[in-house]
C-alpha positions, 0 to 999 in steps of 0.5 A: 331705512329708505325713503323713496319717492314714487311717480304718478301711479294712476291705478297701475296698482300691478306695476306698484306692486312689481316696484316695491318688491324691487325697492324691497320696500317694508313698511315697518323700517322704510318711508313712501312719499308719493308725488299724487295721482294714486288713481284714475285711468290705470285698471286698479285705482281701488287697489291702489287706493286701499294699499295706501290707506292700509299704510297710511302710517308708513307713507306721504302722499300729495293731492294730485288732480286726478284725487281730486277729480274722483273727489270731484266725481264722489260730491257729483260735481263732474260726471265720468269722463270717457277715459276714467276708470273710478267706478270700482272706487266709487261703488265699493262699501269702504269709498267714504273711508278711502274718500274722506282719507283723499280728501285730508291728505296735504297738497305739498309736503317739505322735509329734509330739503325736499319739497313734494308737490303734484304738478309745481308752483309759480316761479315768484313762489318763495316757500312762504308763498307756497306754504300759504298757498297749499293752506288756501287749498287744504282749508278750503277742501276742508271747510266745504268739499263740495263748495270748493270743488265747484270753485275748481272747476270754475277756474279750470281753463279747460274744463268743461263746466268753466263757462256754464257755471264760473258764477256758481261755485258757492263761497263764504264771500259770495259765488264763486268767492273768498276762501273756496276761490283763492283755494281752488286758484291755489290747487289749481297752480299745485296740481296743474301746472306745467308751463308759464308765459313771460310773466310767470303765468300758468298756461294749464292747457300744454300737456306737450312735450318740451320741443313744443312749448309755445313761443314765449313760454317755459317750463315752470322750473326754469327758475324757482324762488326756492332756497338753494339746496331745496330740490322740487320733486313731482309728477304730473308730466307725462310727456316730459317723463323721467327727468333730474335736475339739482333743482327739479325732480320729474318721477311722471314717466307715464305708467298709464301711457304704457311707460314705466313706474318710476321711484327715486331713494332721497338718501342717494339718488338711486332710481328705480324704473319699473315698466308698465305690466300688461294691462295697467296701461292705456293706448295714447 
């Protein structure tokens, strides 16, 4: 039995497929955790997404932002963006199945000494704090998809509704308020992050590579409340690609961008490095 852990797939679901006949991955004896961001931008994010569910049993998946944003797109709280490629997902007879199962998916996963999580967390985080968190955010998705969503959206830094409608994302405390907003500030930071000034506070809009972190700012594991021996593993950063560390694991290596599918072994270490196939990635 292995478990590896897979790097942001994004719809390169012929890339996967060239990766599990690597890993010679059997669902019956081995695990697959992956870091989210199953779809969006590659050219088969409905394949993708219809392996997943088809081996719900064999395998774990965080929320990534883009599984949020074709949630987003199904409630009709964000239109299609130029680069999306989730009309297949979107218009295919089993989207409320392959919707719904998105939606009760987790948004960190720990076992083992490992922790999953899409994007990162804040530094001062222990693994209390990162617990409570990632609940905020699962109960709020649960409670109300649409309503949290908007709540998201809202507190997007970069997004492009945040301005015309920050006072409108429906709550239980009022717009914008209460349960959907610590939610969707929570899902924020898991899904989001990459960077944090001084102070430990995320700045969502650098998708850069390190060398060009602004003055004053550094990537969110330089230091980390997290027991010793817990290793972080995520993706989310493309730009900084495959990177290994004792305490962080970065499996991003920009599949999509025409870089490479990357899947880690937990119970050794070993790295499996696909390279995009032609026609999964887009140009830069």
């Amino acid at each position: 039995m292995a478990t590896w852990v897979v790097g942001d797939v994004q719809g390169c679901f012929s890339t996967f497929r060239r990766l599990l006949d690597r890993i010679e991955f059997r669902p019956e004896r081995d695990r697959l955790w992956f870091a989210g961001d199953l779809v969006n931008r590659g050219p088969d994010s409905l394949g993708m997404l219809r392996w997943a569910y088809r081996h719900r049993d064999s395998i774990v998946c965080v929320l990534g932002n883009h599984d949020l944003h074709l949630l987003a797109q199904r409630e009709g709280v964000i239109p299609a963006r130029r680069r999306d490629t989730l009309v297949p997902v979107l218009a295919a007879p089993d989207a409320d199945d392959l919707c719904d199962w998105v939606a009760g998916l987790p948004f960190v996963h720990r076992e083992d000494g490992f922790l999953l999580v899409h994007a990162g967390v804040l530094p001062r985080w222990d693994l209390s704090d990162i617990e409570a968190a990632a609940g905020d955010a699962k109960g709020a998705l649960a409670e109300d998809r649409g309503g949290f969503l908007r709540a998201l959206y809202s507190v997007r830094g970069d997004g492009p509704r945040r301005k015309k409608n920050a006072d409108e994302a429906p709550g239980p405390n009022g717009p914008a308020g209460g349960r959907h907003l610590a939610g969707a500030t929570a899902a924020s930071v898991l899904t989001r992050i990459r960077i944090v000034d001084a102070a430990g506070i995320p700045s969502f809009a650098f998708d850069g590579v390190p060398e060009t972190i602004p003055p004053g700012h550094r990537p969110w594991f330089e230091s980390v409340s997290l027991p010793a021996g817990m290793t972080v593993l995520f993706g989310h950063w493309a730009a900084l690609g495959l990177m290994v560390s004792e305490r962080a694991v970065c499996l991003d290596s920009g599949c999509v961008w025409n870089g490479s599918l990357t899947a880690l072994r937990l119970e050794d270490g070993a790295l499996m490095v696909q390279p995009a196939a032609e026609g999964d990635g887009q140009p830069l």
